[in-house]
C-alpha positions as CSV (number, residue, x, y, z in Angstrom):
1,X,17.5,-25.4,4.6
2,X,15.4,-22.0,4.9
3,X,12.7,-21.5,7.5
4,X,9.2,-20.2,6.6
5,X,7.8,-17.4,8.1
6,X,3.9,-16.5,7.5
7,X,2.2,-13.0,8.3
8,X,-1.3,-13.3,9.6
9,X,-3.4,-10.7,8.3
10,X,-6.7,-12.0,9.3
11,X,-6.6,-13.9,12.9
12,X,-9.6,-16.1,11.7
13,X,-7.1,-17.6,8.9
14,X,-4.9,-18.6,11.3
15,X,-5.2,-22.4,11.4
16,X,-3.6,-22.1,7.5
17,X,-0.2,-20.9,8.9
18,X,0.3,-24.4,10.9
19,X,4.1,-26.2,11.2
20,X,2.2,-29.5,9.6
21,X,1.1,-26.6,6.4
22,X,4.9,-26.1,6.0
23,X,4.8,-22.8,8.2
24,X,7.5,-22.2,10.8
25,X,6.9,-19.4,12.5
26,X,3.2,-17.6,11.6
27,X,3.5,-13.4,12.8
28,X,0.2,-11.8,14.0
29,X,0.7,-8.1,13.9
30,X,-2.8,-7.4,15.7
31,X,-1.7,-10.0,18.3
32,X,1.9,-8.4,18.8
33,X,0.5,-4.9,18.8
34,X,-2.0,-5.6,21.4
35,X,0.3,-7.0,23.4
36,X,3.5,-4.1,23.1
37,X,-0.4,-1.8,23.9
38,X,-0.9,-3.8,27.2
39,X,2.8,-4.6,28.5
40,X,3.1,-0.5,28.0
41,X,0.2,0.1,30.4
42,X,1.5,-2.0,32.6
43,X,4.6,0.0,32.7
44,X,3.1,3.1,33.7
């Protein structure tokens, strides 16, 4: 059986990309961003 993965445009639409909605794993690219922006400050 396949897996669903869901990209989250808008973070306020989040709660639609829930396991229970048939989502597996929901992708938030401003979320990951910010976070590769942050761990790369803390690098330097």
């Amino acid at each position: 059986m396949g897996r669903v993965l869901a990209r989250v445009n808008n973070p306020r639409n989040r709660w639609l990309f829930e396991a229970d909605l048939g989502v597996d794993l929901a992708v938030n690219q401003a979320e990951l961003m910010a976070q590769l922006v942050v761990e790369g400050i803390r690098l330097t």
